[in-house]
C-alpha positions as CSV (number, residue, x, y, z in Angstrom):
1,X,10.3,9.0,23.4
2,X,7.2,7.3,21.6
3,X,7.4,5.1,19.2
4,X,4.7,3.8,17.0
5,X,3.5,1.8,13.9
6,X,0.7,1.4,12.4
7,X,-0.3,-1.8,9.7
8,X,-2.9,-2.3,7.1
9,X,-3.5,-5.5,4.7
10,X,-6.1,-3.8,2.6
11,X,-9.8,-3.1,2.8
12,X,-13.1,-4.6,0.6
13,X,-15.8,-7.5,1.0
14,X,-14.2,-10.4,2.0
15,X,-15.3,-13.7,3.7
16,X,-15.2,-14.1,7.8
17,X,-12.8,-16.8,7.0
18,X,-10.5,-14.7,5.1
19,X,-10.5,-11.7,7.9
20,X,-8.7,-14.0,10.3
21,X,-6.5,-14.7,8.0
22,X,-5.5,-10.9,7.0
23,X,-5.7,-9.7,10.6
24,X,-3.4,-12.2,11.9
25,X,-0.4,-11.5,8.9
26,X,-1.3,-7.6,10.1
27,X,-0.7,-8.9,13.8
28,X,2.5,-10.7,13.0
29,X,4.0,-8.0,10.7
30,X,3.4,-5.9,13.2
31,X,5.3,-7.8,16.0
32,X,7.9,-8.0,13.8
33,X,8.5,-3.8,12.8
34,X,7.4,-2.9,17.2
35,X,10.6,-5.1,17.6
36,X,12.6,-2.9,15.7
37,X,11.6,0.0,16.7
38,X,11.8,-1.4,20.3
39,X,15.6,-2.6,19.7
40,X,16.6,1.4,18.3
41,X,15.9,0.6,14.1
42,X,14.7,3.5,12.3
43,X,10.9,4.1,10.9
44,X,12.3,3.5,7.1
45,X,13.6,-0.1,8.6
46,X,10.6,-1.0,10.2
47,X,8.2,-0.1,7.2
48,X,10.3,-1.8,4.9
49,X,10.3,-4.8,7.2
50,X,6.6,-4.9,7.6
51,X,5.6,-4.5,4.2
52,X,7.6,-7.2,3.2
53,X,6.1,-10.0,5.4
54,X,3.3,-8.3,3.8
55,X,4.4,-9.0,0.7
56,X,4.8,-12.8,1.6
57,X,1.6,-13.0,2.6
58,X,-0.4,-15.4,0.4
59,X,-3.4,-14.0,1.4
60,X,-3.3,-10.4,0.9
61,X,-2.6,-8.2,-2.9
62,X,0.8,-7.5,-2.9
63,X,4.0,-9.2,-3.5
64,X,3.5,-12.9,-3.7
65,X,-0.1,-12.9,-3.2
66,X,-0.8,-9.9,-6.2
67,X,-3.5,-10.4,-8.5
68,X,-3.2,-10.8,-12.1
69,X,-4.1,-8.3,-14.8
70,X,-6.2,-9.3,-17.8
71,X,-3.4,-10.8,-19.5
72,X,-2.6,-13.2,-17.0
73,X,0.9,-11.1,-15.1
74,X,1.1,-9.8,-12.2
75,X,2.5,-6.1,-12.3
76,X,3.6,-4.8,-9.1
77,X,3.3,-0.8,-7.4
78,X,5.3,0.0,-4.6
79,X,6.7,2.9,-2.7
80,X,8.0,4.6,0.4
81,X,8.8,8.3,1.8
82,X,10.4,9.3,4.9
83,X,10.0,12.4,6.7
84,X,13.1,14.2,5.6
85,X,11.4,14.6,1.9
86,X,13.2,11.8,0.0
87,X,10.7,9.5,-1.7
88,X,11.0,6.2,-4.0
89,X,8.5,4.2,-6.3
90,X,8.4,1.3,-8.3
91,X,5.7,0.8,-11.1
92,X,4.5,-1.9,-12.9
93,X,7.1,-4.4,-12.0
94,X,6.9,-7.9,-12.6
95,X,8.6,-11.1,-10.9
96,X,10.3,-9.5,-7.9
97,X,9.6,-10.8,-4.9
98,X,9.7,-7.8,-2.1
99,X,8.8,-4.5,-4.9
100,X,9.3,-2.6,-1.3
101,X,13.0,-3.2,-1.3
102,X,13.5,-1.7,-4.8
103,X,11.3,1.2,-3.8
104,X,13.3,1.7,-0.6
105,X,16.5,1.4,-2.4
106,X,15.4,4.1,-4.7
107,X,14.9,6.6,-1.8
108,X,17.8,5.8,-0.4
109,X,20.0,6.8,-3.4
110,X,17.4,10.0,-3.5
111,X,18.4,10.7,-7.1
112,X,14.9,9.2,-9.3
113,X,11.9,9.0,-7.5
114,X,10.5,6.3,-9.5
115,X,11.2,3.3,-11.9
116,X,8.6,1.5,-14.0
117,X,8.2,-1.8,-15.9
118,X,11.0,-4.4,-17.0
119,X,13.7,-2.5,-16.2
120,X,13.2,-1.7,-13.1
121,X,12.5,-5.6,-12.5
122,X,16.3,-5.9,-13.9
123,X,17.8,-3.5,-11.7
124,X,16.4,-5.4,-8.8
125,X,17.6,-8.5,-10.3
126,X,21.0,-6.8,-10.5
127,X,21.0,-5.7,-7.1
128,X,20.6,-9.5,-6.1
129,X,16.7,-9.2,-5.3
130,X,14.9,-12.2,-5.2
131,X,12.8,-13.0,-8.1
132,X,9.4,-14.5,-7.3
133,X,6.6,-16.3,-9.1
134,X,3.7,-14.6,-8.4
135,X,0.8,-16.7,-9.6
136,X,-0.9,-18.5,-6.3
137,X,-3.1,-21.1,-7.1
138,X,-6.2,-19.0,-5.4
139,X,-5.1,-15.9,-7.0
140,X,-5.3,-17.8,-10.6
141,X,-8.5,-19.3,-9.5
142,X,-9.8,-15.4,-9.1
143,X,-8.1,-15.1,-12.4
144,X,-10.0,-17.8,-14.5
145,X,-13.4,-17.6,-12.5
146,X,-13.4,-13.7,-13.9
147,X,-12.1,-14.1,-17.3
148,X,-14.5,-12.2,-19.0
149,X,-15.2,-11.9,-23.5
150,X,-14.1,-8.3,-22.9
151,X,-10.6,-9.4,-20.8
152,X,-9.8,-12.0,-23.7
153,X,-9.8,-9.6,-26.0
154,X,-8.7,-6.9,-24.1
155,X,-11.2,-5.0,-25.0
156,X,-10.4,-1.6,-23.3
157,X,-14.0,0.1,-23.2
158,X,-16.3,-2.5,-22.1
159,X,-13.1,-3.6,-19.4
160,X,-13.8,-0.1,-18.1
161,X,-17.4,0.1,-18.0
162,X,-17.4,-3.4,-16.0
163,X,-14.8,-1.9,-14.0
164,X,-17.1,0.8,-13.2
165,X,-19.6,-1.7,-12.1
166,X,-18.0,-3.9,-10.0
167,X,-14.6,-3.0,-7.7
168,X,-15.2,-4.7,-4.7
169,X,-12.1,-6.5,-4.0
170,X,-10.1,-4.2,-3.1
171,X,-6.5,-4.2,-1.8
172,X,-3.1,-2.9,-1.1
173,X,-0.7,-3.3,2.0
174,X,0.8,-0.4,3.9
175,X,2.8,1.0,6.9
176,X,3.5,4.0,8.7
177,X,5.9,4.2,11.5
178,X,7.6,6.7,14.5
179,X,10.8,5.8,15.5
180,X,12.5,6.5,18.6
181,X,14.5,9.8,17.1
182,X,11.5,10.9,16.0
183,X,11.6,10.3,12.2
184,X,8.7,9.1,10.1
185,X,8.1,7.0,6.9
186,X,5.7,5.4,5.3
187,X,5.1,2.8,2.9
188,X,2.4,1.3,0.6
189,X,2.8,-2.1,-1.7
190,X,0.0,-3.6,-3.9
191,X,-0.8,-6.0,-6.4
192,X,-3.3,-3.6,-8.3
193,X,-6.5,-5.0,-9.6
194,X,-7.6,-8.2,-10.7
195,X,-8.5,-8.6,-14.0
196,X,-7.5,-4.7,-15.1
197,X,-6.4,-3.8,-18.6
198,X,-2.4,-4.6,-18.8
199,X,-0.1,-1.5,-17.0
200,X,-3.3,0.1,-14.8
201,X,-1.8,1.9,-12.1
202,X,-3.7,2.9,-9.6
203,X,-2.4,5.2,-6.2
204,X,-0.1,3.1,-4.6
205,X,3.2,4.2,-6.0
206,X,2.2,7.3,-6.6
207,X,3.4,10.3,-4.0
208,X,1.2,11.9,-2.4
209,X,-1.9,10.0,-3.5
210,X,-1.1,6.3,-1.6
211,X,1.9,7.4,0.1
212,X,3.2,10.8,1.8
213,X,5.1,11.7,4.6
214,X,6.1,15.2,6.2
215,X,7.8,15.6,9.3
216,X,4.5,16.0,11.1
217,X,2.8,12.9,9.8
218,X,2.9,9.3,7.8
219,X,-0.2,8.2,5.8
220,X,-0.7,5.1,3.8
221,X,-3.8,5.1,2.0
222,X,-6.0,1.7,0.2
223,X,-8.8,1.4,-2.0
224,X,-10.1,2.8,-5.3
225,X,-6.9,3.8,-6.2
226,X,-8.0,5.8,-9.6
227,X,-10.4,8.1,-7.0
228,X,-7.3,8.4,-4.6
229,X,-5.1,9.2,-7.2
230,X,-7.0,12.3,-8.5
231,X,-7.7,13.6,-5.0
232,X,-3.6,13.2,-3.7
233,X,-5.4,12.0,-0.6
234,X,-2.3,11.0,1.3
235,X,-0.6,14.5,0.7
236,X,-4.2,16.1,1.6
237,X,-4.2,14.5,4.6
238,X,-0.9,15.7,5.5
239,X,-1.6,19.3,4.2
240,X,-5.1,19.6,6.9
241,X,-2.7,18.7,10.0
242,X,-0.6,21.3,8.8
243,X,-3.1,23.1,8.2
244,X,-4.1,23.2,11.9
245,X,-6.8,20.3,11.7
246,X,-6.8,17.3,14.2
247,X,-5.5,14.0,12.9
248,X,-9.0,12.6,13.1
249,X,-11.1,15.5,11.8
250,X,-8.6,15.7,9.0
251,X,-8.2,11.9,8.5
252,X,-12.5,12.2,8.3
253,X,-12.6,14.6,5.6
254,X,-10.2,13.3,3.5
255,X,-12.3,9.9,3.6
256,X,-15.6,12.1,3.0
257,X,-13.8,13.5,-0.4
258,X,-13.1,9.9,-1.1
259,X,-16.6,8.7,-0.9
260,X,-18.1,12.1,-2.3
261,X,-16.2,11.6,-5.9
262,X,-18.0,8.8,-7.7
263,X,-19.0,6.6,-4.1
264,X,-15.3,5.4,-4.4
265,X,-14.6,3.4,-1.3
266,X,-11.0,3.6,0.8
267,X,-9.3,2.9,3.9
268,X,-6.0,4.8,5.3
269,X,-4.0,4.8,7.6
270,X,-1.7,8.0,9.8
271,X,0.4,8.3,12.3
272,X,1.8,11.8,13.6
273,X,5.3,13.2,15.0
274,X,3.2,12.6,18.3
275,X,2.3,9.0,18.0
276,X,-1.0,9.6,17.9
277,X,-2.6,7.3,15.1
278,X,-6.0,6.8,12.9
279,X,-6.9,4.4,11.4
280,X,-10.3,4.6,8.9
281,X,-12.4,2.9,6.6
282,X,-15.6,3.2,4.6
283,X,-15.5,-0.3,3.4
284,X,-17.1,-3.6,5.0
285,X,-14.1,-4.5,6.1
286,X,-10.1,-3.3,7.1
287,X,-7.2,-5.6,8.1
288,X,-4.8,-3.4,10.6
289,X,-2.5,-3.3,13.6
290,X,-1.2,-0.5,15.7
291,X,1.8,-1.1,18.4
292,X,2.8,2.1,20.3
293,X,4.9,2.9,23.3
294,X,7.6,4.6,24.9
295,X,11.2,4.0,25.1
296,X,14.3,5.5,25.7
């Protein structure tokens, strides 16, 4: 039976230095879900395991590493979905340290699909999550260096029309993975956008635009996330397999829509109930991983 996973860390303009740094968490998180996979876990366990060494990750937007709104918090997005049609989502969160764990625990009890804010910060809590400070020193530098008049004031329309002008650091972490029995799941976590207006959310937690998975194929998605959103790119992707499309002519055309609506940029990424995978990206640059084998 094949197995398979697939890892991203993101996608943007970013220095040389800093592409070593995202590919190698993407190498290492991926070493890390391929050896549960390898030893029988399940694709739900190994996305959740990846996206949380994601989510550790200094480096990359999501988790510790998030970047902070115009008010100076970081609000978290997170969510996961597994072939068998359950889903969960966490929005806005601040303080937790793994968001993915509180979005997996949501599927799991497959009642809500998704929490928001505060509270869901306290059910974590509750649950004995570990809190976090998420505040990196680099990640306040961004902060500080990019404090605009129209952030101090939170000035909503000129934030916009800046916003407008200028996205290029883009981010998000994601996984998909196949598991030995055949299941899928996917997963996407992210620390939003620097400098937005307090509570943006963007496609992350949101099914079927950052996240979907059918019994045919996983997709994690990254990038403009407002474009994404509009478009339910992930749950187009998955409707063109079905559809009767390839993977790759249907992972290309869902990009192509992407880019069409307002030159948003993205990156996503798919594996199928075969183990065949894409990854894709319109951007200067992707961090990713792919492991993929047989077993018994």
């Amino acid at each position: 039976m094949i197995r398979g996973l697939v890892v991203h860390g993101g996608c943007g303009a970013i220095s040389a230095e800093e592409r070593a740094v995202r590919e190698d968490a993407c190498e290492r998180a991926a070493d890390a879900g391929w050896k549960l996979l390898q030893a029988g876990g399940g694709a739900l366990d190994a996305v959740e395991a990846v996206i949380r060494l994601l989510e550790d990750e200094p480096v990359l937007n999501a988790g510790t590493g998030s970047y902070l709104q115009a008010d100076g918090v970081a609000r978290m997005d997170a969510s996961m979905m597994s072939s068998d049609g359950r889903a969960g989502a966490v929005v806005q969160v601040p303080g937790l340290k793994n968001p993915i764990r509180l979005a997996r625990y949501i599927l799991e009890r497959d009642a809500h699909v998704m929490l928001c804010g505060i509270e869901a910060t306290q059910l974590g809590l509750k649950l004995g999550h570990e809190s976090g400070v998420v505040a990196t020193p680099q990640k306040i530098s961004y902060w500080q260096q990019h404090m605009t008049e129209a952030c101090r004031q939170l000035d909503y329309e000129r934030m916009a029309s800046d916003w407008k002008k200028d996205h290029h650091r883009l981010g998000t972490v994601g996984c998909v993975a196949l598991d030995a029995k055949g299941d899928l799941a996917a997963g996407t976590s992210t620390g939003g956008t620097g400098q937005c207006y307090p509570g943006r959310v963007g496609d992350s937690p949101i099914i079927g635009a950052g996240t979907y998975c059918t019994r045919k194929l996983a997709v994690s998605l990254t990038g403009v996330g407002e474009r994404i959103m509009v478009l339910l790119s992930a749950k187009r992707l998955c409707d063109l397999v079905a559809d009767g499309k390839s993977l790759e002519a249907a992972g290309k055309a869902v990009m192509a829509e992407i880019e069409t609506l307002a030159a948003a940029s993205a990156g996503l990424i798919a594996i199928d109930e075969a183990g065949a995978m894409i990854t894709l990206w319109d951007t200067p640059f992707m961090a990713s991983a792919q492991r993929r084998g047989r077993g018994g």
